[in-house]
C-alpha positions in Angstrom: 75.6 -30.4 -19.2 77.5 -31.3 -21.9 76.7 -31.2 -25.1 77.8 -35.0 -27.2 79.2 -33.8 -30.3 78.1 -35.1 -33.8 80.7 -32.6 -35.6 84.1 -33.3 -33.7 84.3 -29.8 -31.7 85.0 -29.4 -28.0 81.9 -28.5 -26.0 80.1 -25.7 -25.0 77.5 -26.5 -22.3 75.4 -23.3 -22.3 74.3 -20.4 -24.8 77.0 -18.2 -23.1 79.7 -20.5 -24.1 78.0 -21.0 -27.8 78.0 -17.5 -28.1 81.5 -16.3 -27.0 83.1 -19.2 -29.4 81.4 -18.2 -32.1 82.5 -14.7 -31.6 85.6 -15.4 -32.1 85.6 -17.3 -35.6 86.0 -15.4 -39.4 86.2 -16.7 -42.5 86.9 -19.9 -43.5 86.6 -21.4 -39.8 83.1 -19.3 -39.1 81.6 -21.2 -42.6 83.4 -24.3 -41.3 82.0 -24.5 -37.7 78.6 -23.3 -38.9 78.1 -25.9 -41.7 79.2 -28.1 -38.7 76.3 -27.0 -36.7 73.5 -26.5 -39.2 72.5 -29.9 -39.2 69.5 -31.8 -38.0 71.4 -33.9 -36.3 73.4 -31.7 -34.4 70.0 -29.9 -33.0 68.6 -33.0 -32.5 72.1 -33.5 -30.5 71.3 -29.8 -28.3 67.8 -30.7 -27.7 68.9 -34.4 -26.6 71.1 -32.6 -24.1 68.1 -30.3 -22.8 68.1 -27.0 -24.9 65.3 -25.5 -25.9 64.4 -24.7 -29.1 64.9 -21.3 -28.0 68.0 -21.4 -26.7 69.3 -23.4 -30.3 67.7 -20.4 -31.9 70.0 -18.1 -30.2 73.5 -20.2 -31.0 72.0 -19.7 -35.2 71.8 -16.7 -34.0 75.0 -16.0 -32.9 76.2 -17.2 -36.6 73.6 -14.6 -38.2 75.2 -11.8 -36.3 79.0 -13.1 -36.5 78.6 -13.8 -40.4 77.0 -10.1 -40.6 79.6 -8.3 -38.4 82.6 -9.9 -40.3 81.6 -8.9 -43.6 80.2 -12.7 -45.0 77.1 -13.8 -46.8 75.5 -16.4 -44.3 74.7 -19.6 -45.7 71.1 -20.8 -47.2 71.5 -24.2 -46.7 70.8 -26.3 -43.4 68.7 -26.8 -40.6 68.5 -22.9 -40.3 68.4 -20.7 -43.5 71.3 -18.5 -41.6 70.9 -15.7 -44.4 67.3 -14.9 -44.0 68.0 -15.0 -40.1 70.1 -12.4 -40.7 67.9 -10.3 -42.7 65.2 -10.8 -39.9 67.4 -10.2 -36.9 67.7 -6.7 -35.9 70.9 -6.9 -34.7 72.5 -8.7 -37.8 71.0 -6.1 -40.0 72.8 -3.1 -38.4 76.4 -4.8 -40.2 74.5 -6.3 -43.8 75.4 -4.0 -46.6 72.3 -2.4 -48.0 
């Protein structure tokens, strides 16, 4: 399953792949790929291609967690508010400065 790509990136075809790409990104490119993937469009895209909502939830996610790690304020704006994901998310949490 491959996912037909609304933002011009090559494809991941499962939540594995999402999440190990997005592991690798900082700074500018992490903002980039993530105002890339914060769309409506682009979930409507991953669900056209049979994720779950569940399973989209866990690639935003991914950003949350990434953003948090490296140090950057998550963006507001989007399909997913990827800031308050992160102050929700356990995980995320453990890097956000207090």
């Amino acid at each position: 399953m491959g996912v037909s790509r609304v933002d011009g990136t090559d494809g991941a075809s499962s939540i594995e792949e999402f999440v190990a790409e997005i592991s690798k990104l900082k700074g500018v490119k992490l903002l980039s790929k993530a105002r890339a993937f914060n769309t409506q469009r682009f979930v409507d895209s991953l669900r056209g291609d049979g994720f779950s909502m569940a399973e989209i939830k866990e690639i935003f996610l991914a950003f949350t967690r990434q953003f948090a790690k490296t140090g950057q304020r998550a963006p507001e704006t989007g399909a997913f508010n990827l800031y308050q994901m992160a102050q929700l998310d356990p995980e995320a949490r453990r890097y956000l400065k207090t």
